[in-house]
Every structure is written in C-alpha cells, then in structure tokens.
N, C-alpha and C positions, 0 to 999 in steps of 0.2 A: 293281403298284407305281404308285403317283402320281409324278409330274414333278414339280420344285423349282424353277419356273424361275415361281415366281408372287411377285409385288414386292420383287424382286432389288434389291441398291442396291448401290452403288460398293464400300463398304466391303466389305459382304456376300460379294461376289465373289471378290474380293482375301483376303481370309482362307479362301474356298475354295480358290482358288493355293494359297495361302501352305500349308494343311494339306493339301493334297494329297485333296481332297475333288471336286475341280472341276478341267477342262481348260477351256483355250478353243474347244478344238473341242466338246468335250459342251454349253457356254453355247449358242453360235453353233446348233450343230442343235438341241439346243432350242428356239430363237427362230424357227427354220425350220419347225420342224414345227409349234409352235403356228399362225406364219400360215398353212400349208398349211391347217390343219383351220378355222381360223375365218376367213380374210380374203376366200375367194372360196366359201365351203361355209357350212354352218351358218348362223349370224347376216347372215355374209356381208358383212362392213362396209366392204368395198370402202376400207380406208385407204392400201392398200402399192400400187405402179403398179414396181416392180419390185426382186426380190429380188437382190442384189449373187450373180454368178455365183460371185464369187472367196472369198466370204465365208469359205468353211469354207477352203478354203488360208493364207489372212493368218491366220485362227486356229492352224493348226497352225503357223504362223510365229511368232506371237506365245509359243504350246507351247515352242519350240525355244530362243526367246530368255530366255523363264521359267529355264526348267532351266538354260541358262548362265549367266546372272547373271540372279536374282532384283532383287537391290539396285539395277539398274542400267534396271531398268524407266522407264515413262513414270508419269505420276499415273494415266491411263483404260487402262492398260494393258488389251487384251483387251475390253473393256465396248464391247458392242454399241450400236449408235448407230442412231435411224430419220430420216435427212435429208432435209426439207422439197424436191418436186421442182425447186424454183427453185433451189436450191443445185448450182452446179458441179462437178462431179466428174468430173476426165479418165477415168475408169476404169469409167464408167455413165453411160447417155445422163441429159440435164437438159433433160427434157419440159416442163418447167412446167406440163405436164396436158396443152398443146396438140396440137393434129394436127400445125402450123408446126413443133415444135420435137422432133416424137418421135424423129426419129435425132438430135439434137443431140449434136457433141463437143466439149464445151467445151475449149479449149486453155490452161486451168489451173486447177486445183482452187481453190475459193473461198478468200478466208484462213482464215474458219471453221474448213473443213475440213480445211485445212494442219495449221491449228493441232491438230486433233483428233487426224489422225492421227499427227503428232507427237507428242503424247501417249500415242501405245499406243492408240489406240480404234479400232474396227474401223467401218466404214459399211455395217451391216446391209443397210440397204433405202431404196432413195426412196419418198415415201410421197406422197399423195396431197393434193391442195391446190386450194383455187379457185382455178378454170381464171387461168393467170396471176396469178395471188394477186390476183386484181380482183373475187374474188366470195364475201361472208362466210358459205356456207353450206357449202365447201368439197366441187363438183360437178366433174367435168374430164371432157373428151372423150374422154381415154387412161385414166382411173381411175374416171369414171363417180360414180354420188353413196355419197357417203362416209355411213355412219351410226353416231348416237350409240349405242355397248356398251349405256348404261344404260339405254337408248328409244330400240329399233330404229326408230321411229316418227319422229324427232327427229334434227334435224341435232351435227354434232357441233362446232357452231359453226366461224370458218373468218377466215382462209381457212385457215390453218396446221390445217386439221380434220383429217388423216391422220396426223398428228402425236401430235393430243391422243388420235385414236380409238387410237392404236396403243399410245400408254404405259398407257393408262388398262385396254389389254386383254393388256398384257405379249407386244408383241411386241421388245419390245427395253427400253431402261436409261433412257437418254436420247437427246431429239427436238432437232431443231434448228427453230427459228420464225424466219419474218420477218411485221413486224408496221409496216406500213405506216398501216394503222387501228387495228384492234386484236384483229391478225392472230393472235399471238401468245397473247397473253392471254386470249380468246376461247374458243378451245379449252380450255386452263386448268381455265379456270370450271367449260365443261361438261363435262368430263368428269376431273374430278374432282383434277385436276390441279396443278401451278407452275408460272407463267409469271416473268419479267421482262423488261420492257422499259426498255433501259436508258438513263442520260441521252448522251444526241447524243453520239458519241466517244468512248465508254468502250469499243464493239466495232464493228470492222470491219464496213462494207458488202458490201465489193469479190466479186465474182463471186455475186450474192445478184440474182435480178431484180426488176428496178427497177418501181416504181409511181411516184415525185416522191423528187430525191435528197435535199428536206429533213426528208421526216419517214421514208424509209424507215431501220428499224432491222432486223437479223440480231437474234435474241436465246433463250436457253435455254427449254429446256423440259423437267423431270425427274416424278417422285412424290413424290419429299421436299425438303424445303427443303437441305440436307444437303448431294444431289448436286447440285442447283441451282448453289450455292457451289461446288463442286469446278468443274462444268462452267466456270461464268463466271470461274474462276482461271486458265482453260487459255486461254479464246477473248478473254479483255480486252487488251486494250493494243496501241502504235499499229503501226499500219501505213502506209508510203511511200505507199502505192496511194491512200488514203484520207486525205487529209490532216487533214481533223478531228480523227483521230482521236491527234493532238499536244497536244490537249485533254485527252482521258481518261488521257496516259501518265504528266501528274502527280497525279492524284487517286486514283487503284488503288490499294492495301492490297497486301501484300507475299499475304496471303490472306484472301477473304472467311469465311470459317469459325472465323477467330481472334472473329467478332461473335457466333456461334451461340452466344445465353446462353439458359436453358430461364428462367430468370425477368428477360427479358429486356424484359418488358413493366411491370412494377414499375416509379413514378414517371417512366410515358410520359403524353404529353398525345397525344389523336389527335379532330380535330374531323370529326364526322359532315355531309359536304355536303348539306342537307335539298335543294335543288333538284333532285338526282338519284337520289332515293327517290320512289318513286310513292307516289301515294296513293288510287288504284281497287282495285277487287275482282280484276284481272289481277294487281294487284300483290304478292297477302297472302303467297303461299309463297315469296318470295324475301324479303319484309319478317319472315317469321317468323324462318327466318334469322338471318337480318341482326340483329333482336334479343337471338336468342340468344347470336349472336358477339358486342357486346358487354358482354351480363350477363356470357361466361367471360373476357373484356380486362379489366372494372373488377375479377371476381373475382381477377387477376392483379397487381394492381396499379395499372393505366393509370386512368386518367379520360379519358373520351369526353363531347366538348361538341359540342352542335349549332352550326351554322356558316353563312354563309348566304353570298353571292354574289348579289346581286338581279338584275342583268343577265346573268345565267350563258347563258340560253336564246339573248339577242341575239350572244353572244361567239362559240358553237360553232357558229352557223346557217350551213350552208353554208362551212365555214371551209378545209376540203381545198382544195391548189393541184396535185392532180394533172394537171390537164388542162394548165397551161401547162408541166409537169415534162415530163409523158411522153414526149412525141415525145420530146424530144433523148437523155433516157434509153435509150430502146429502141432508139434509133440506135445510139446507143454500143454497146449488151447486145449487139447484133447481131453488131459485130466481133468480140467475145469466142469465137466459135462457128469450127472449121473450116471451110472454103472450102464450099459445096453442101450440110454437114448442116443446114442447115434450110434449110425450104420456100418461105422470105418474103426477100426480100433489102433491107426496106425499111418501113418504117409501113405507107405506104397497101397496098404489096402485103398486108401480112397484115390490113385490114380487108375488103379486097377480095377478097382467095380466102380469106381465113380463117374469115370469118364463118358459112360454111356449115354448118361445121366444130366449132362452140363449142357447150360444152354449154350446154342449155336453162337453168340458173343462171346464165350470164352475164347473163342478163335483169334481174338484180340488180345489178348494176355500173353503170357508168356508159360504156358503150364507145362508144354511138353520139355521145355530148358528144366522146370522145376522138378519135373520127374524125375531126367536124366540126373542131376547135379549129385555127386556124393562128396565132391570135396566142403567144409567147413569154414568156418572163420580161424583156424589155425593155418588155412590155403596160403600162402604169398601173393597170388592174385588177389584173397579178399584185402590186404593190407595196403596193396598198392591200390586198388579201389575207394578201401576206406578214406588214405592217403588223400587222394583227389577231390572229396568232400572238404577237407581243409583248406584246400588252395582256392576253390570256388569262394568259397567263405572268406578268405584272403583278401582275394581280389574282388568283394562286392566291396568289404569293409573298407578298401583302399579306393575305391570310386566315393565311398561315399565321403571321406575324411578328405580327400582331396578336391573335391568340388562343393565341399562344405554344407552337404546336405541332412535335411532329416529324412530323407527318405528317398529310393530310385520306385520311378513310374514306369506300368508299362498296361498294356493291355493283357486281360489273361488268356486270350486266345485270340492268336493273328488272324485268323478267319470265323465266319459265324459259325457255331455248332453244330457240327455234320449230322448229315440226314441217315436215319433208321440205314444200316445196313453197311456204314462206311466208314467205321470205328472214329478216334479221335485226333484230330492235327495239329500240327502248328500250336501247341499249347506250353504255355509258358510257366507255369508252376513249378516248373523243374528248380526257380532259382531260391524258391523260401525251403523246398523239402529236400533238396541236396546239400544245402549250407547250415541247415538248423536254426536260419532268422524267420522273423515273425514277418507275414504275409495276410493284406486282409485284402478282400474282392468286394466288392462294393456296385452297383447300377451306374453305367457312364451315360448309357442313351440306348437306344431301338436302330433296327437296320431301314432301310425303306419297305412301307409296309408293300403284301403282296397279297394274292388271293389265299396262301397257306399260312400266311403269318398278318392278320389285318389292322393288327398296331405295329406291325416288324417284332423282330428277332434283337433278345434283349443282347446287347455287348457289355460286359464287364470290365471294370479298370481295377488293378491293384496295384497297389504301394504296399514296397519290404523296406523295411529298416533294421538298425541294429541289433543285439539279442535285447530281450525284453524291455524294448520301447513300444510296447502295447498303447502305452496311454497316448504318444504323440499319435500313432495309426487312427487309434478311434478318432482325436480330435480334429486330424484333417477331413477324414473319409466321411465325421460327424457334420464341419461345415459345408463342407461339399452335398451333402446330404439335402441339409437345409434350403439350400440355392438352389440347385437341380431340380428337387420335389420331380425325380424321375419314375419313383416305384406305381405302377399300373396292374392291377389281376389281368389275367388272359381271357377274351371273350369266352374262351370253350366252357367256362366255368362260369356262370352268374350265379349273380344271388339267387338262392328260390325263393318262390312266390309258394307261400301257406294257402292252403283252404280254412278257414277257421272253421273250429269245432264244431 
C-alpha cells in the first residue's frame, strides 16, 4: 500500500478528521517516517536539524480533543508545522544552525509560534537554515548543507532553505520563514514553493533571530496559496512585544481567503520591472518562464506593461544596514536564552570561539564586516543608509501610481538557483526588504528538465505591491495559481510504499 501523506493541505486534512479517515497521530508518523527515509538516507537533503521528541504525544492530544469537541477546534488544528531553526521554541533546542546556540533554551516560544500552537498546529521539526540565517544557500554547522529535492546538485536557496527543501519534499504542511533578505521567498522560488513577505507590522518579529530590526520580517511559507492565507490569518496582528506591529492591527482583513478569487486576475494591471530581467544567455530558462507566466496573466484577464526605474541598479547597491543593526540585536537575542545554554555570552565572544565553528557557507555572508563594525545607528553612515530605503520605496510607489498598477512583476531570481558551492545571484528580493512593501513568490514554471533535475528546476515569480495590500497579492498569485496548477513534489522524494502489518 502507498502512503497519503503526499501534498496534504489544511483543508484536506481537516476533512480527514472530520470523516474519520485520518488521525493526528497517523498525519504526524507519516511526516516522521517520510524524514527518516529521505532527510538523512537517500537523497539525503539534510533540511530538518531536529525532529520534535514530543510530536506524536501532542498528536494523540490533539486525537483526544478532536473526539471531544470537534466544533471547538483551533483553525491548524493537528497540521504539522516545519519551523525555521531561528524560531524559539521552549520545548526544542533554537540552534540557529550554530555550534553557540545547539543546547539553546529559549525561555518563551516566539509569537509566531504561540500563535501557531494556539491554533491547533503541531511543531513537527526545526528544520535547517543558513547558519544564523546570515547565509543564502541555507549550510549550518548543526545541519550541515541542505539540498535542493529537485537538483540534488543545487542549493535549495536560503537562508529559510530547510524550510522550502522540506515542504517542497512533504515533510510537513506548513513552514515558518524569516526573511531578512530574501530569506523567505528564496526558498519559495526554489523549490517550488509560496512565500510572503509581509509589509513591516502586519507579523510579529519577537523571538525570530535577528539580522537588523529594520527589515527583519517572520513570514509563511505553504504549497498552496490557500494554506498560505489560512497560515497568515493565524500569525498576523499585533503584538506588545513588538511594537510595530500597532501598524498592521488596523489593515488585517477579518481573513485573507475571503480575496481567493480563481478569476481573480481579470482587469488587474501588473507592470513588468525590465531592470531586473536579465538579458544573457545565463538568463533564457528563467526568462522563458517568466514569458510564459505572463501569456497565462493577460490569457486571464490582467494586462502586463513593461516599466522601468532607471536608477534602480544605483538605489539597491549595497543598501543592507545590517552591520550597524546587528550587535545590539544579538545582544538582546542573547538575553532571551536560559542562563549557560548557550556557548557565547556576548558578540565578540561568539566571533571569537565561534568562528572556528561556522560552516564553510558562512563564507557568503558578510561576518567578518560584522565583527569589525563598532560604529551604531547614531553613525551618519547609518542615517544616510536608512535614508536610502525611503527613496527606493519612493520610487517603487511612484512606478506603481504612475502606470496605474496593482502590483510590479518580476522574477525572483534572474538565473536558476546556484549549484552547492556557489553562493547566491542575481536575486531580486532586495526590492520588498529594502522598501518595507509586501512581496509574495509564488511557482511560474520548471527550467528544461536534465539528468540532475528530471522535472527541471523550479523558477519563481513575485509581485510587490503597496504597503499592506496583502489581500490583492494573494488574489492574483491565488488565480494564477489555479490556471497554472504548476506545484509538482521532486522525484528524490516519493511517496513510500508500507508493508502491512
């Protein structure tokens, strides 16, 4: 007999409940035995750095509370969850990949995750992420390099890459991202994915570690647009901890899934940013793409106009203000941890005994600047820095008002997803995490397949729009969805075949 536990979705599940087809505990060992067989054997994709001891008990808990009231459930009731290792969880160390932090006890679960399991959801597994979410090809000292299902060959973009490798290879339902750069979304792309990343204060930071507190964002990560919406109905709105986020508590929708229209894209306007379209011979299998997602938008209804930004290249150069963020952040992260479980009790201690320590991808990051850095955010470099995040924002808002659109198109990365060993390129997320607008990434199509990749190498497409126009994002990317029916699992991963008892 074959397994059923292959692109499970919220609903899906919940009607297993409901008829009596599905337990939480059969879900949960499911999801167990698939990573036994694929996460450290097989394909071997190294995405999970630790499987929740407690997992199968809270399911048969969640069993218990089914059968006494049904009706009185959470919305994720039961639905397995694979949460990013930077995300705090009192009930599972929060390694962030590092050596520093592998007995970390955090002493309170993230909001995120409050909120989650509030909700009914269970926190399958921490999964795997650039080391300290500082490095986008998603490698860590405690999990080792993560790789992409669909080319083993091939990072599975990052830092949030154990995340995307995990949904994309059905070890769980939904992922949790943080998306710093373009942490989040990244993964998404590659592997075949949904991301959002959402505008500043629509979703809690708090217990999420930090890179710079102004552009880090927490944000969903699902296979369907769908759960996407369900997830971001549970984890939006504000939080004390977080003070921002008294921003997003007036612009949230009662639910984002009341927008999922299937012709949803009929008399949309969406302008194509030509400056971050390539135009080499690196570039043709994500440009292929890319054109065909258009031809099924306008087939849809939308009109798609090219768009330009002349200074675009001068605006995003160098525009990260992590360096002067960091220290005081990680100062902070630090407190958050019990007395002695971690290693570092300070910055410099952990470039100082940590570095030894870090896996060979942190070579892509930027640590030795963060080491050096003493000046602060009182610096005039950070000001004139911060400065330049307005003018980008500026000038997107001003392409969009003047070409009268609900949203600019672009692909999220000009070229496919670089292979193990050759960090990250040509990626375009710079333009939702530099400005503070809300950015979702979505499945456009596959590259041409090859003997490493035998469906191809997934290409992602996102549209950013203005600050919390969440609901129009879902509703294009929702009908686009529908039309496309592009999401496919990666052969490396099948369903298993049971022996019966």
């Amino acid at each position: 007999m074959t397994s059923d536990f292959m692109e499970l979705t919220v609903d899906g599940i919940h009607r297993g409940f409901a008829d009596g087809t599905l337990t939480c505990v059969a879900l949960v060992q499911g999801y167990i035995d698939r990573i036994a067989a694929y996460d450290r054997q097989g394909p071997a994709l190294s995405a999970v750095i630790t499987v929740n001891p407690n997992a199968l008990a809270v399911a048969a808990e969640k069993d218990a509370e089914y059968a006494a009231n049904p009706g009185a459930v959470g919305p994720l009731h039961g639905i397995p969850v694979l949460a990013k290792d930077n995300y705090s969880t009192v009930d599972i160390a929060t390694t962030n990949g590092a050596w520093a932090f592998e007995h970390a006890v955090a002493l309170r679960d993230a909001t995120i995750i409050k909120k989650l399991k509030d909700a009914g959801a269970i926190i399958l597994a921490k999964v795997n992420l650039g080391e300290l979410a500082m490095s986008p090809v998603t490698g860590s000292a405690l999990g080792g390099q993560c790789k992409n299902p669909y080319d083993l060959t091939r990072t599975p973009g990052g830092s949030s890459g154990g995340t995307g490798a995990g949904l994309a290879a059905n070890f769980g339902v939904l992922g949790t991202g943080s998306d710093t750069g373009q942490s989040s979304r990244s993964p998404a792309s590659a592997n075949n994915c949904v991301a959002l990343r959402p505008t500043r204060g629509l979703i809690s930071r708090v217990g999420i570690g930090p890179g710079m507190r102004t552009q880090d964002e927490g944000g969903p990560l699902a296979r369907t647009i769908t759960d996407l919406a369900k997830f971001t109905d549970v984890i939006a709105g504000f939080d004390p901890l977080d003070p921002v986020t008294a921003f997003g508590e007036y612009q949230r929708p009662e639910t984002y899934t009341a927008f999922l229209d299937a012709n949803g894209m009929k008399g949309a306007r969406l302008g194509l940013l030509k400056e971050v379209v390539g135009s080499e011979e690196r570039h043709a299998e994500v440009n292929a793409v890319l054109k065909q997602s258009i031809a099924l938008m306008e087939s849809l209804g939308a009109t798609v106009v090219e768009i330009s930004i002349p200074d675009l290249d001068e605006l995003v150069d160098d525009i990260a203000i992590t360096k002067w963020e960091f220290r005081a952040a990680f100062e902070k992260y630090l407190t958050e941890f019990a007395p002695g479980s971690v290693r570092v009790k300070n910055t410099d201690e952990f470039f100082e005994t940590g570095k030894e320590h870090f896996h060979p991808t942190m070579g892509f990051g930027s640590l030795d600047d963060l080491a050096a850095m003493t000046q602060d955010e009182t610096s005039p470099e950070y000001k004139v820095a911060f400065f330049r995040r307005l003018v980008l924002a500026q000038r997107l808002m001003t392409a969009m008002a003047e070409n009268k659109l609900d949203c600019i198109l672009y692909p999220h990365q000009q070229i496919l997803v670089n292979k193990i060993g050759e960090g990250q390129h040509e990626r375009n997320g710079v333009l939702s995490n530099s400005s503070g607008l809300p950015g979702l990434c979505f499945p456009g199509g596959f590259s041409t397949p090859t003997d490493d990749a035998p469906i191809g190498v997934p290409v992602g497409i996102e549209i950013l729009g203005p600050e919390w126009s969440e609901p129009t994002l879902f509703k294009l990317a929702f009908a686009f969805e529908q039309a496309a029916n592009l999401r496919r699992p990666p052969l490396s991963t099948p369903a298993l075949v049971l022996v019966p008892a």
